[in-house]
N, CA, C and O atoms as CSV, one atom per row, in Angstrom:
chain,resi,resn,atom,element,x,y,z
A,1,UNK,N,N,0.853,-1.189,0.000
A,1,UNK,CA,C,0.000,0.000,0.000
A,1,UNK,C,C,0.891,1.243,0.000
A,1,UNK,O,O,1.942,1.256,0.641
A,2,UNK,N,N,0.448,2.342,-0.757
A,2,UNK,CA,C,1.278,3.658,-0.601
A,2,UNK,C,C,0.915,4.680,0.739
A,2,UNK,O,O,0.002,5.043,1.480
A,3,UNK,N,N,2.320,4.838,0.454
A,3,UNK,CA,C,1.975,6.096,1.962
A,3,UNK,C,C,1.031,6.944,0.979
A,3,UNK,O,O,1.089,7.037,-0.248
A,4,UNK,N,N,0.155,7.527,1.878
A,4,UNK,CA,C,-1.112,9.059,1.560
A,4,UNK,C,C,-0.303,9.853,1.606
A,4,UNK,O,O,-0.670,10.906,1.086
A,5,UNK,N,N,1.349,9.875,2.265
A,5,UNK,CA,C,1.628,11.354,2.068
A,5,UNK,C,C,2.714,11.054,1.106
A,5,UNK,O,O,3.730,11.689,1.389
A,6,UNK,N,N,2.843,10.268,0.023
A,6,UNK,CA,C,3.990,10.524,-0.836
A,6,UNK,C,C,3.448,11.546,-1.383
A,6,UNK,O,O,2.272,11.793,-1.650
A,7,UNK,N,N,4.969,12.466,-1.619
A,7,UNK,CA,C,4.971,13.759,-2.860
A,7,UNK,C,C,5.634,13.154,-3.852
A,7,UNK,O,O,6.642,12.448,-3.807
A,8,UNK,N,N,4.977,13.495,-4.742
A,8,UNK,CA,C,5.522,13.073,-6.340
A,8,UNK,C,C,5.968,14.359,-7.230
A,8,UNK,O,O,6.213,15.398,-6.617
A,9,UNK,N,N,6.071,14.342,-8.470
A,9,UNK,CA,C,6.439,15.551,-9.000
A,9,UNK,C,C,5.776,16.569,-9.268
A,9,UNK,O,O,6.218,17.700,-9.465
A,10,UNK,N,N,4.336,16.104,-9.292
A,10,UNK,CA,C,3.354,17.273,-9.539
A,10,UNK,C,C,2.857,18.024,-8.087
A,10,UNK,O,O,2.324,19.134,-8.087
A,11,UNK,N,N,3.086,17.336,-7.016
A,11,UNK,CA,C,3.509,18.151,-5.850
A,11,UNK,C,C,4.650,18.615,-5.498
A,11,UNK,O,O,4.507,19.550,-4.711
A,12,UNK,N,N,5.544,18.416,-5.692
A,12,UNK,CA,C,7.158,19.252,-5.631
A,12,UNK,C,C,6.746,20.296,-6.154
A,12,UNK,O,O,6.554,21.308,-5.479
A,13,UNK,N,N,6.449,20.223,-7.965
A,13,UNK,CA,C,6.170,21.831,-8.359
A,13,UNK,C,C,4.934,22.324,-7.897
A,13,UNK,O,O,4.822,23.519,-8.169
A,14,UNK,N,N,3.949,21.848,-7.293
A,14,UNK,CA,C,3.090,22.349,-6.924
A,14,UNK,C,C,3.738,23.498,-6.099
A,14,UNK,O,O,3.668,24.717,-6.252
A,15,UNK,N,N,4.356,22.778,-5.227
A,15,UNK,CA,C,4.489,23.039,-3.442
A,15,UNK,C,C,5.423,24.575,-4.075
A,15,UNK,O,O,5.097,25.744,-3.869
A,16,UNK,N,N,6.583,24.090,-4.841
A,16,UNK,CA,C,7.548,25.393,-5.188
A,16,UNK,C,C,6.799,26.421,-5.445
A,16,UNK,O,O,7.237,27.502,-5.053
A,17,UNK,N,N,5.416,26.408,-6.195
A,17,UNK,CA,C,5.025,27.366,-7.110
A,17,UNK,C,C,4.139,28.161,-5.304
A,17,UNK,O,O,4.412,29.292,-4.902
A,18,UNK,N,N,3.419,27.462,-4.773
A,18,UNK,CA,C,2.196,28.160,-3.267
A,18,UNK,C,C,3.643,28.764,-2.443
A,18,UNK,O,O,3.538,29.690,-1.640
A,19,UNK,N,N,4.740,28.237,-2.695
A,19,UNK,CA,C,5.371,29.210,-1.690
A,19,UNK,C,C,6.446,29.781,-2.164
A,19,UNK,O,O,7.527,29.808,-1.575
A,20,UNK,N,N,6.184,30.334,-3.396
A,20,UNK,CA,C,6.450,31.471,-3.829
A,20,UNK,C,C,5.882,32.823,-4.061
A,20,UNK,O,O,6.352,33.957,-4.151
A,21,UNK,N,N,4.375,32.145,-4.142
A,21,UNK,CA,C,3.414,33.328,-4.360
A,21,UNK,C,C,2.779,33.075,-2.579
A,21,UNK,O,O,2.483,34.163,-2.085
A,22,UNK,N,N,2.589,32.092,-1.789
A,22,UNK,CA,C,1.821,32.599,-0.326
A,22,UNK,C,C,3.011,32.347,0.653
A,22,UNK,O,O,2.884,32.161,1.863
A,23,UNK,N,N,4.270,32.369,-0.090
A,23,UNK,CA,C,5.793,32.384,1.259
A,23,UNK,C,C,5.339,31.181,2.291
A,23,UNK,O,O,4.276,30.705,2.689
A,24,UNK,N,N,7.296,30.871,2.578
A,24,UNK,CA,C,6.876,29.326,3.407
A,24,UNK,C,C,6.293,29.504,4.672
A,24,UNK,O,O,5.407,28.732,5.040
A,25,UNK,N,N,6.729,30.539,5.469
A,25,UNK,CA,C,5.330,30.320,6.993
A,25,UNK,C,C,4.149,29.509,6.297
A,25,UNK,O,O,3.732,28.360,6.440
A,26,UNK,N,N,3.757,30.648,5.429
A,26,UNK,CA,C,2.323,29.676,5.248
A,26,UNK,C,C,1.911,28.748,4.914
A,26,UNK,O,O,0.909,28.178,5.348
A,27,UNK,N,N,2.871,28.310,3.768
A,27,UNK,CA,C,2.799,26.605,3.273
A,27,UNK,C,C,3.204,25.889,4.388
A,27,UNK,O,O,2.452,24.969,4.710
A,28,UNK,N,N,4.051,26.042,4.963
A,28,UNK,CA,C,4.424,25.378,5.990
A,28,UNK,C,C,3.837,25.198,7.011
A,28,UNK,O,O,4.086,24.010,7.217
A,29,UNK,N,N,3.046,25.623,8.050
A,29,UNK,CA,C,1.946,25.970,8.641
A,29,UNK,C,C,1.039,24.791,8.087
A,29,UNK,O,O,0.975,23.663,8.575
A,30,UNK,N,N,0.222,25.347,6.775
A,30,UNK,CA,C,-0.821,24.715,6.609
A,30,UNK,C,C,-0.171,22.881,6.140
A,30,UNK,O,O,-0.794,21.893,6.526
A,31,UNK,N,N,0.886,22.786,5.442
A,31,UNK,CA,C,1.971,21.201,5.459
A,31,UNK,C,C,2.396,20.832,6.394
A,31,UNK,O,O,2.897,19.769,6.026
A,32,UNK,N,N,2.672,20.962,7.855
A,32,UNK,CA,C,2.926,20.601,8.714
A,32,UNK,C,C,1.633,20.331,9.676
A,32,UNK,O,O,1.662,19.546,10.624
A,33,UNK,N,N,0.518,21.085,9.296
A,33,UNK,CA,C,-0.328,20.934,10.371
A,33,UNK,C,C,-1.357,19.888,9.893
A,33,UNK,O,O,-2.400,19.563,10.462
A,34,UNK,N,N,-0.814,19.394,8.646
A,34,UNK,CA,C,-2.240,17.545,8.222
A,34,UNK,C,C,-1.665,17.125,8.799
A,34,UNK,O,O,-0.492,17.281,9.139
A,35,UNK,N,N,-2.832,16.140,9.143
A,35,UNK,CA,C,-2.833,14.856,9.182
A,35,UNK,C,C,-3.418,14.002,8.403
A,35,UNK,O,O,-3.841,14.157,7.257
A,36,UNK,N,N,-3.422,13.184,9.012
A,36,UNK,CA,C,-4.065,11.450,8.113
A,36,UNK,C,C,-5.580,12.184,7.773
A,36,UNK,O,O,-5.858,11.954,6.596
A,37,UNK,N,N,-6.208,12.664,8.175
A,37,UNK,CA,C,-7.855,12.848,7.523
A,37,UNK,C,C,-7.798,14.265,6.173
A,37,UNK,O,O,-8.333,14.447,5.079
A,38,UNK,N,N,-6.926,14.940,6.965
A,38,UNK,CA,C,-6.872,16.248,5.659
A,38,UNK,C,C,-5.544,16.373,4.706
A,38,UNK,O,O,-5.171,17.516,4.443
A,39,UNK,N,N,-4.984,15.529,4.301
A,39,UNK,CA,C,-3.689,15.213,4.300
A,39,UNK,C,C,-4.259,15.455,2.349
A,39,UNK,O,O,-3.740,16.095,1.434
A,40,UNK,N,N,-5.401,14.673,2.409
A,40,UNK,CA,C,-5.600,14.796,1.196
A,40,UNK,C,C,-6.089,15.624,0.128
A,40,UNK,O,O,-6.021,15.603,-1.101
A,41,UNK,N,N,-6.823,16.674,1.382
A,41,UNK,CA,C,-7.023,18.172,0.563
A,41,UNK,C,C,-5.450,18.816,0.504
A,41,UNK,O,O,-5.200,19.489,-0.496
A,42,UNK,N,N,-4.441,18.661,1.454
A,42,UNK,CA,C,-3.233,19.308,1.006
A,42,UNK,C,C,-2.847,19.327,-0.184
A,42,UNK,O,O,-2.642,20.295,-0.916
A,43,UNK,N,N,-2.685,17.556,-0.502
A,43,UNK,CA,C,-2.864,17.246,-2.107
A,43,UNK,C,C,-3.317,17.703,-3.148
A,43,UNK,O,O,-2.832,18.151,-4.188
A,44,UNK,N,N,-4.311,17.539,-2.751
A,44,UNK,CA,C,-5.607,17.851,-3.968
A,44,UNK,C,C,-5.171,19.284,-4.275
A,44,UNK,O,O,-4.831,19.526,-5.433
A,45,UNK,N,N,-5.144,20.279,-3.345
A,45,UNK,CA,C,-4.343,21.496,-3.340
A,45,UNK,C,C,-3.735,22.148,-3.977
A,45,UNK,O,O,-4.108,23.157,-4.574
A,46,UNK,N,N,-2.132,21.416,-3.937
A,46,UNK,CA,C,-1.094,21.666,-4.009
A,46,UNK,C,C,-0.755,21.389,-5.856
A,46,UNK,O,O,-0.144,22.110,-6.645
A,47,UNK,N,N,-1.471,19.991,-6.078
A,47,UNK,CA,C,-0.769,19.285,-7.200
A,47,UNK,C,C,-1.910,20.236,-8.270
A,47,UNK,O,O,-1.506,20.971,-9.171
A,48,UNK,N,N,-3.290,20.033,-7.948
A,48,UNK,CA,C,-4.325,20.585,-8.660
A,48,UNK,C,C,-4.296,21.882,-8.862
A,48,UNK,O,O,-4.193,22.274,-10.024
A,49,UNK,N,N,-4.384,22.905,-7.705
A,49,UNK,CA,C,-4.669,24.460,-8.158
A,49,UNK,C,C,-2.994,24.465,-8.213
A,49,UNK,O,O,-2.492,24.023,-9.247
A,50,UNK,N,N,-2.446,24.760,-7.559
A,50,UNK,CA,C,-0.964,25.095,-7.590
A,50,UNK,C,C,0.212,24.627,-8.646
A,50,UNK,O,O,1.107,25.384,-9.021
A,51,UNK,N,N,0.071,23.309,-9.050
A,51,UNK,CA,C,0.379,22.647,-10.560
A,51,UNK,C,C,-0.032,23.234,-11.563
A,51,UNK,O,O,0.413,24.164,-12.235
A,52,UNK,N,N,-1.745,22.039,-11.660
A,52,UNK,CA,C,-1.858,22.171,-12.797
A,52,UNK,C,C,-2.820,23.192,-13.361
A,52,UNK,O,O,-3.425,23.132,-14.431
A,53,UNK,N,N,-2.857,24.462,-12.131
A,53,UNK,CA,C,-3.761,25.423,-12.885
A,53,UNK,C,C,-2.361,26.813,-12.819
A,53,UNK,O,O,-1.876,27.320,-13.830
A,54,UNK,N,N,-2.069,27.076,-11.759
A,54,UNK,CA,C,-0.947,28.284,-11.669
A,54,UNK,C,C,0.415,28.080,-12.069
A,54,UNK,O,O,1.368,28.839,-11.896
A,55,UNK,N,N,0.378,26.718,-12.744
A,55,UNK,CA,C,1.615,26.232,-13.298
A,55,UNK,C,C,1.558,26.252,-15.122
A,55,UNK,O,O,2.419,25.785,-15.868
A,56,UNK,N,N,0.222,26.970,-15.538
A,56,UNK,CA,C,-0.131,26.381,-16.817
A,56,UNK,C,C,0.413,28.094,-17.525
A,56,UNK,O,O,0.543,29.151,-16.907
A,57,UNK,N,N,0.636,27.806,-19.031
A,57,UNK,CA,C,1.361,28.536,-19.585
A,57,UNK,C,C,0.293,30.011,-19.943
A,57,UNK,O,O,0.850,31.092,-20.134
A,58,UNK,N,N,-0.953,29.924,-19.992
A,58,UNK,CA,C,-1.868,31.112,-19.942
A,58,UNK,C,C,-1.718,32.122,-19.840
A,58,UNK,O,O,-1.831,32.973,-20.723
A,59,UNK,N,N,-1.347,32.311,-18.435
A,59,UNK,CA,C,-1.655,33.731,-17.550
A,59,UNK,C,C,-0.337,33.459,-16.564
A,59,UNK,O,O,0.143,32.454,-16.040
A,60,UNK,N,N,-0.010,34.848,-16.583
A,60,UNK,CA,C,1.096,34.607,-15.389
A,60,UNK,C,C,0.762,35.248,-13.813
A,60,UNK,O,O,-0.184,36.002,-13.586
A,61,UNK,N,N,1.588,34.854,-12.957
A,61,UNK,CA,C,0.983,35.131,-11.686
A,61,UNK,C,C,0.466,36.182,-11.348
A,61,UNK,O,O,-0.586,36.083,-10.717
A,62,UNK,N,N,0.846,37.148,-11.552
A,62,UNK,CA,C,0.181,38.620,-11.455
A,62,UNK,C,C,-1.393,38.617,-11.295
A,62,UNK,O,O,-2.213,38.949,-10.440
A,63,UNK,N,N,-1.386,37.968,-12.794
A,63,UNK,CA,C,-2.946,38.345,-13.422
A,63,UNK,C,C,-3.970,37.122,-12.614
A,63,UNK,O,O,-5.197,37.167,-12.520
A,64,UNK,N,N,-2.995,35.991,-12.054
A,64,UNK,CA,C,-3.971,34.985,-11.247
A,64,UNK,C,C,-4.149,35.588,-9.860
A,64,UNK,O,O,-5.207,35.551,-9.232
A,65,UNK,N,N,-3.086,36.114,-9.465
A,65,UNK,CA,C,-3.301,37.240,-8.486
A,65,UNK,C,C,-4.862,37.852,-8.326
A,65,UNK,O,O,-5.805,37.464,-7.636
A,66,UNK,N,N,-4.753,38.727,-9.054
A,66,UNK,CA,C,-5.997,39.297,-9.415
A,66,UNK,C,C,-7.120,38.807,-9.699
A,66,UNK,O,O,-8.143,39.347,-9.277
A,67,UNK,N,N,-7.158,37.762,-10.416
A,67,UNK,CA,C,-8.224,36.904,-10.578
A,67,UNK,C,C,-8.767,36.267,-8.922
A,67,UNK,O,O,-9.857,36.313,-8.351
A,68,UNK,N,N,-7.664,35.789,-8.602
A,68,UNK,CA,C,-8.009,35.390,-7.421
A,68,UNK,C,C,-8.676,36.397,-6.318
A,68,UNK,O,O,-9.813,36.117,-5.940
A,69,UNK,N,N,-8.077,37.471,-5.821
A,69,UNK,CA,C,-8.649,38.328,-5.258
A,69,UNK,C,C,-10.516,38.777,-5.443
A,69,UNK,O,O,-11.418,38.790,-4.605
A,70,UNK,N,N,-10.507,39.024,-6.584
A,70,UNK,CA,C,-11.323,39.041,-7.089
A,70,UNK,C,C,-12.673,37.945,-6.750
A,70,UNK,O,O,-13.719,38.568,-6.571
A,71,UNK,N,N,-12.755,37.022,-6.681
A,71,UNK,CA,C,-13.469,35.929,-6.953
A,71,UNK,C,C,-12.891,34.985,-5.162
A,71,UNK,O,O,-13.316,33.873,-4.849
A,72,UNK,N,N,-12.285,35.491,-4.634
A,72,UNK,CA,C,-12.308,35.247,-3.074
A,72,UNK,C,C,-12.834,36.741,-2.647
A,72,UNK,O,O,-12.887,36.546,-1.433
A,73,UNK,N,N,-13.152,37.760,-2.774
A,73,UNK,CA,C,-13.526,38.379,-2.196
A,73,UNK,C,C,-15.466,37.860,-2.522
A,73,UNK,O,O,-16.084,37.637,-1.481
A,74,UNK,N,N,-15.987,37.759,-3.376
A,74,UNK,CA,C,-17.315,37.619,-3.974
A,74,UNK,C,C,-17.719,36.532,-3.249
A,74,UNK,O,O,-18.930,36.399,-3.071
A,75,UNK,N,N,-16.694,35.444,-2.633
A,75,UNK,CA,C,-16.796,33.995,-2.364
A,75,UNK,C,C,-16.827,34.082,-0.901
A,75,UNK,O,O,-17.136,33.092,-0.239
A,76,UNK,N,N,-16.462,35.442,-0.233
A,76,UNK,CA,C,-16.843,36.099,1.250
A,76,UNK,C,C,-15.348,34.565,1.783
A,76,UNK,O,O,-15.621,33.601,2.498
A,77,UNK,N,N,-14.653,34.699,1.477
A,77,UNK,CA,C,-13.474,33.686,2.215
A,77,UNK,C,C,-12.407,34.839,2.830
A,77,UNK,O,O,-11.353,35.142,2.272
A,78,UNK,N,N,-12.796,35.300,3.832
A,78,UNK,CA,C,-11.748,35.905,4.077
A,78,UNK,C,C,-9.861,35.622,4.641
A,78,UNK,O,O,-8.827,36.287,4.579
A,79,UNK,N,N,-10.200,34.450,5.092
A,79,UNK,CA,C,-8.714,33.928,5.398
A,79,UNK,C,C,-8.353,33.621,3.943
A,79,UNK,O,O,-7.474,34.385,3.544
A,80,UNK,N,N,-8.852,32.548,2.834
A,80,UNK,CA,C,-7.859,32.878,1.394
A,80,UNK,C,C,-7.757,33.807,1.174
A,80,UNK,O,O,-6.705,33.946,0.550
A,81,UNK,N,N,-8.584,35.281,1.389
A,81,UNK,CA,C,-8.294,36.553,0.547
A,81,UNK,C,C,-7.088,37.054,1.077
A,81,UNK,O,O,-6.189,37.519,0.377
A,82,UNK,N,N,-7.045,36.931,2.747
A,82,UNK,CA,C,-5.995,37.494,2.930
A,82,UNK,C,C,-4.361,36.944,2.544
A,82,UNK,O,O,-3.302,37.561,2.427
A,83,UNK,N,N,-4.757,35.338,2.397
A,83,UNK,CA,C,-3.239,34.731,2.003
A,83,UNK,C,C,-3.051,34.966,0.453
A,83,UNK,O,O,-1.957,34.679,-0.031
A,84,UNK,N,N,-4.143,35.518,-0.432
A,84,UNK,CA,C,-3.869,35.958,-1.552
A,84,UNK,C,C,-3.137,37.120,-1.990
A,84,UNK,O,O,-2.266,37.255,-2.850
A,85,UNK,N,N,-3.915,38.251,-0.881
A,85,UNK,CA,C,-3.169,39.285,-0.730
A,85,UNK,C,C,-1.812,39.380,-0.605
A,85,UNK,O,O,-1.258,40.135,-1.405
A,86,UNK,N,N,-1.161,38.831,0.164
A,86,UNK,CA,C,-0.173,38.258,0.336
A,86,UNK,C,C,0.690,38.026,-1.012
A,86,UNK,O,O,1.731,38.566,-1.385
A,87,UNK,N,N,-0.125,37.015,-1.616
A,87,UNK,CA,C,0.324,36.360,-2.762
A,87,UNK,C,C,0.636,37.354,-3.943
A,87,UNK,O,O,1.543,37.188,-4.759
A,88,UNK,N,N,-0.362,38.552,-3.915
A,88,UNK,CA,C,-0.533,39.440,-5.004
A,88,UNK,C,C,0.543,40.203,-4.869
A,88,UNK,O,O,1.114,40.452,-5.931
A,89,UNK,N,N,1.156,40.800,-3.592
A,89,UNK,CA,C,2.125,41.731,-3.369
A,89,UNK,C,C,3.368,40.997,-3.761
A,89,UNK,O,O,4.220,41.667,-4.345
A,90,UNK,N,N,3.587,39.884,-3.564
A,90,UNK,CA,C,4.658,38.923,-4.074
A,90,UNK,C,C,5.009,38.666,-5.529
A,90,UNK,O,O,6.145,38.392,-5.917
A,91,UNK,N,N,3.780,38.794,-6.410
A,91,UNK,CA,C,3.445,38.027,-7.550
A,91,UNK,C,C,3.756,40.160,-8.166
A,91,UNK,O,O,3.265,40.734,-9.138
A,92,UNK,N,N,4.512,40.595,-7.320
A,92,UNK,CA,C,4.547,42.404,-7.781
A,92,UNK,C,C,3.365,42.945,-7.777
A,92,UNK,O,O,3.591,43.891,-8.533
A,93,UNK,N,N,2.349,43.038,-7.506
A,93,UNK,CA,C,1.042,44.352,-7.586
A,93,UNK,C,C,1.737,45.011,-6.460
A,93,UNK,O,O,2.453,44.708,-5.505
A,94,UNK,N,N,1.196,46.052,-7.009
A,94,UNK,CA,C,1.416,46.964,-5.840
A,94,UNK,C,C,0.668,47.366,-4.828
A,94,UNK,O,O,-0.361,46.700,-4.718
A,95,UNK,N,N,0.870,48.649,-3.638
A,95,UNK,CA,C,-0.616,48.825,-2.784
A,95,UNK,C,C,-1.512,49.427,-3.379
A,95,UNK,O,O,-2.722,49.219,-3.284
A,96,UNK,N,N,-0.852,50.377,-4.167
A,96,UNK,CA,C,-1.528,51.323,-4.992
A,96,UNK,C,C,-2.514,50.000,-5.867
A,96,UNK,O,O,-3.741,50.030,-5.782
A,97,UNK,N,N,-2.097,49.356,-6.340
A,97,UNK,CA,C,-3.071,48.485,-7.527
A,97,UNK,C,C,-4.019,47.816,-6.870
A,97,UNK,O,O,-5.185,47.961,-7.236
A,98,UNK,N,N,-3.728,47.019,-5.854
A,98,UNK,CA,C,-4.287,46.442,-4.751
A,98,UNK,C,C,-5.597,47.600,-3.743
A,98,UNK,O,O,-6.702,47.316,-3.281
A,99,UNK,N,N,-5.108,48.407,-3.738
A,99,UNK,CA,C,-6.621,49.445,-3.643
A,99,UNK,C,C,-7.143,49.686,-5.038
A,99,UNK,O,O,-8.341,49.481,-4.843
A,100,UNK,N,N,-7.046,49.948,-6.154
A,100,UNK,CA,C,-7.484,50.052,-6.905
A,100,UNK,C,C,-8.702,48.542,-7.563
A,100,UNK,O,O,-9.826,48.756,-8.018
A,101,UNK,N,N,-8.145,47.313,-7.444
A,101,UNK,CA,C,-8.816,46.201,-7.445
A,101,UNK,C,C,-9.679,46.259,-6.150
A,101,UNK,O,O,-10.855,46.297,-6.509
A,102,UNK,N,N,-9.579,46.282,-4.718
A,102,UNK,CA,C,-10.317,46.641,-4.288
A,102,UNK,C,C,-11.620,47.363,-4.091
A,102,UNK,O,O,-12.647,47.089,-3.469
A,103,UNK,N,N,-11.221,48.409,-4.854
A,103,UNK,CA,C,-12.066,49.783,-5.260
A,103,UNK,C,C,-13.305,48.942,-6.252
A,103,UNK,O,O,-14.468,48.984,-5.851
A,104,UNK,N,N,-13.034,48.331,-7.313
A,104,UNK,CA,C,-13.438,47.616,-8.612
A,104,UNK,C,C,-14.359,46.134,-8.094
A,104,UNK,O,O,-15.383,45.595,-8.515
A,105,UNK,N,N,-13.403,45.840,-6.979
A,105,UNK,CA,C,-14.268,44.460,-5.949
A,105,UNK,C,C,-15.588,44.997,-5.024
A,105,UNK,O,O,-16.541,44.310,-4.656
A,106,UNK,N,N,-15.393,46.156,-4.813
A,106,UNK,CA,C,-16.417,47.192,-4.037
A,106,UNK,C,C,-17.786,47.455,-5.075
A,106,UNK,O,O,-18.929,47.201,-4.697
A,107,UNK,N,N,-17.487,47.967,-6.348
A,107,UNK,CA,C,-18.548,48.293,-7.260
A,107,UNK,C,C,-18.932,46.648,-8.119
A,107,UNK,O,O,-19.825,46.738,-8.961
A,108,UNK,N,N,-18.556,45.802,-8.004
A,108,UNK,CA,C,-18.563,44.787,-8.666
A,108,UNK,C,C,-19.559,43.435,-8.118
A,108,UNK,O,O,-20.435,42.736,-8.628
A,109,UNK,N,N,-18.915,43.514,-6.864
A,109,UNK,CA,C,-19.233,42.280,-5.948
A,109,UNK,C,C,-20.233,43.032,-4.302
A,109,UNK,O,O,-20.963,42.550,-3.436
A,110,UNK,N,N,-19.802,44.106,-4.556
A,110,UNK,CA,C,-20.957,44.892,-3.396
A,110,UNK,C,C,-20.223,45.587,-2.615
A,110,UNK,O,O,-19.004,45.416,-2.639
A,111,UNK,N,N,-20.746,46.423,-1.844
A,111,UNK,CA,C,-19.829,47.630,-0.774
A,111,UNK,C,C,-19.555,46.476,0.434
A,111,UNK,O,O,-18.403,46.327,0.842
A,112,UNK,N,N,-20.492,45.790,0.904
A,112,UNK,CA,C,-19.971,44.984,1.818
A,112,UNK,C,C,-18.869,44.250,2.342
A,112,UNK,O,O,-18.461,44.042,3.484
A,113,UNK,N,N,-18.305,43.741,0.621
A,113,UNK,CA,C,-17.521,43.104,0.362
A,113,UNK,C,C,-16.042,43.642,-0.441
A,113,UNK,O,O,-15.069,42.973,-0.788
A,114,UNK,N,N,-16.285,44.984,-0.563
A,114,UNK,CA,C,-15.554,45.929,-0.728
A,114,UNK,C,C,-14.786,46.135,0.354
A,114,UNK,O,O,-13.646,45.672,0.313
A,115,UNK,N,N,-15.334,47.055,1.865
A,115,UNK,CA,C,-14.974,47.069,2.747
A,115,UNK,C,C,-14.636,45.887,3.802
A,115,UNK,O,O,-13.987,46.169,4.810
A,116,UNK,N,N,-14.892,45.122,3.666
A,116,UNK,CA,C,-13.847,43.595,4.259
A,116,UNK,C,C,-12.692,43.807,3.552
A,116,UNK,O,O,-11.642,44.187,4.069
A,117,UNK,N,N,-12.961,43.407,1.559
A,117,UNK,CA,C,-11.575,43.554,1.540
A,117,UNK,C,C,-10.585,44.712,2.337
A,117,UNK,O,O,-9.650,44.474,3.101
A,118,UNK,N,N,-10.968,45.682,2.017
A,118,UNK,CA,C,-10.243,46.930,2.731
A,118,UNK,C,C,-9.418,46.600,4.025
A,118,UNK,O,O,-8.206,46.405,4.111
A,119,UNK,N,N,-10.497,46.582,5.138
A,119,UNK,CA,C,-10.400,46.254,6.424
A,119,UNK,C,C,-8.644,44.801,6.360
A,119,UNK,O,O,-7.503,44.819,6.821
A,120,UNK,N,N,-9.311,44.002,5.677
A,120,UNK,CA,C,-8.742,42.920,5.760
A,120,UNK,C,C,-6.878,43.795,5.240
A,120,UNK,O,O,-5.852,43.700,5.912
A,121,UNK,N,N,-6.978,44.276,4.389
A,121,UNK,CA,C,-5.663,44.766,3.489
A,121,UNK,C,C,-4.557,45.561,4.104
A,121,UNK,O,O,-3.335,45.528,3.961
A,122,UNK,N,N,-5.426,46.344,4.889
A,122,UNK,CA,C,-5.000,46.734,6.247
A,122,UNK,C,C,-4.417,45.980,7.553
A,122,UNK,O,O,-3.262,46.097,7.963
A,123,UNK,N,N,-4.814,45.668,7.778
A,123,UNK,CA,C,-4.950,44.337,8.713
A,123,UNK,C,C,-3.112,43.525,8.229
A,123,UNK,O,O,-2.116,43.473,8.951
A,124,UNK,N,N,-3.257,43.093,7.006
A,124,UNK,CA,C,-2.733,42.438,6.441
A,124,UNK,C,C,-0.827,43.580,5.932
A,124,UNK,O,O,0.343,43.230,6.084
A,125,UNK,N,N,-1.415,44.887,5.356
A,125,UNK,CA,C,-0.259,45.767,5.562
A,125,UNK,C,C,0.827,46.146,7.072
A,125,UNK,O,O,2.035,46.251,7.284
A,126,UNK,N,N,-0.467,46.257,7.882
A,126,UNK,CA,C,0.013,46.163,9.329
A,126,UNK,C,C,1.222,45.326,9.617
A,126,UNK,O,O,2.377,45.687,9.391
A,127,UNK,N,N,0.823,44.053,10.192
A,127,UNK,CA,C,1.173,43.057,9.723
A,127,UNK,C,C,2.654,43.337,8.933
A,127,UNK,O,O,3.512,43.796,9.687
A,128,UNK,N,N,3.060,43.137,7.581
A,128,UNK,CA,C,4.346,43.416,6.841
A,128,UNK,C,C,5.269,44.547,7.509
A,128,UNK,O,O,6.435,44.449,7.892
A,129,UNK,N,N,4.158,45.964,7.543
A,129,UNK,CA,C,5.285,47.090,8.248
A,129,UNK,C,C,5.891,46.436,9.516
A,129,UNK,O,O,7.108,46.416,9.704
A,130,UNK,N,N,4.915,45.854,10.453
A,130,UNK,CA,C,5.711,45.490,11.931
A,130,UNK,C,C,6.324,44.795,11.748
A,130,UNK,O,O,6.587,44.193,12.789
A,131,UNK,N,N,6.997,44.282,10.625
A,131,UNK,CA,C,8.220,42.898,10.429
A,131,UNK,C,C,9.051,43.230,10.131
A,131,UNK,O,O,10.013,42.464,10.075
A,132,UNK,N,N,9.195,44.940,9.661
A,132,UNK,CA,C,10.621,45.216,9.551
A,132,UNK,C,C,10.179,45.742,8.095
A,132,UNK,O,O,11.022,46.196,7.321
């Protein structure tokens, strides 16, 4: 029988590609903290969105950036939005652009959900300045 947690190659590049755009605290964090019952959404995860969708020749990270933001803010997930955020400032947007998509997530997806993002971006800038 196979171990559930072999990594194979489409998780190696998975894994390279989530912690480049959400940095290792966080992969690491969320890879260290399965176990045997969720072990397999890590997977599913890692090899699936992180492979074979942010690994595909299309669109480059930036613009999945954005996409993502976008469509986690509408999806009211606020812990992915904020590890996206994350992801977006990495993947180069800037703050300036990052309020501006905001601004566009506000008239788009509703004021409600406008101002979370906000709140959250903040929250999340905080955060970076106090690290130095």
């Amino acid at each position: 029988m196979t171990d559930p947690r072999e990594r194979g190659d489409k998780f190696e590049r998975g894994l390279a590609t989530r912690r480049a755009v959400l940095g290792d605290a966080y992969v690491d964090k969320a890879v260290d903290n399965a176990d045997d019952f969720n072990w397999a959404m890590q997977q599913l995860t890692t090899e699936y969105c992180w492979d074979h969708i942010w690994n595909r020749p299309g669109l480059d990270r930036r613009s999945r950036s954005i996409l993502n933001l976008g469509m986690l803010a509408a999806l009211n997930r606020p812990h992915e939005f904020k590890a996206h955020l994350r992801g977006a400032l990495n993947n180069g947007i800037s703050r300036d652009e990052i309020r501006e998509i905001l601004l566009q997530i506000a008239c788009y997806v509703g004021i409600p959900a406008g101002v979370d993002s906000f709140r959250l971006a903040r929250e999340l800038f905080a955060e970076i300045d106090s690290q130095g």
